[in-house]
N, C-alpha and C positions, 0 to 999 in steps of 0.2 A: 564324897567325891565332888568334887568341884563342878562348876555346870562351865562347858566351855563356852570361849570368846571367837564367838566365826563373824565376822566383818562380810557380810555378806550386801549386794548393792540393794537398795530398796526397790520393793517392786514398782514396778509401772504398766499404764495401760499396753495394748495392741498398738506397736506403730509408733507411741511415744519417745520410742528414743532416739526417731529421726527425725524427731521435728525440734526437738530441744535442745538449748544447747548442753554440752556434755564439758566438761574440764580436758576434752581430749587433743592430744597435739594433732590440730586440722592441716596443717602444713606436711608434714610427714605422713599424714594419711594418704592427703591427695599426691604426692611422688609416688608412694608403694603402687595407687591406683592409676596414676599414668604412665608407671611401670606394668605394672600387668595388662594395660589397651595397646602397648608398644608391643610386648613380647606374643599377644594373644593374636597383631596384625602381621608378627611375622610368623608364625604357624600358620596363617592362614594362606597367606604366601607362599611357602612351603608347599601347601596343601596343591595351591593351583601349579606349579612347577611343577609338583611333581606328578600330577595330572595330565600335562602337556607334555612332559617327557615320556611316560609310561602308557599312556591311554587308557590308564587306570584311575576311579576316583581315588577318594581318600581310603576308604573300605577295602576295594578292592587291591589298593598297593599294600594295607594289612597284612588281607588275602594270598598274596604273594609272597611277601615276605615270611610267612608263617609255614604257606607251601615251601619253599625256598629252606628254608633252615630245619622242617622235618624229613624233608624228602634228600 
């Protein structure tokens, strides 16, 4: 039986693979991740409207909502 070919990445320390550099495309990381600080600031947004609309926080419009579609 053949021994298999797994290409597996070499290990490295605790931590090291943020300090090194990597072959990885940095330009398309950092969008994805100023996409996700975008998307994350409008949920949060969200959160406070609909706070100020309900009197409810984040939890409790859950709360509601949960009450609301069981009941």
């Amino acid at each position: 039986m053949a021994k298999p070919q797994f290409l597996y990445e070499p290990h490295e320390a605790f931590g090291e693979g943020l300090t090194t550099r990597r072959p990885w495309n940095t330009e398309a990381l950092a969008r994805v991740e100023r996409l996700n600080g975008r998307v994350a600031m409008l949920g949060f947004a969200a959160a406070l409207i609909g706070e100020w609309l309900t009197g409810y926080g984040p939890a409790g419009q859950l709360l509601a909502l949960l009450r609301w579609y069981l009941g």
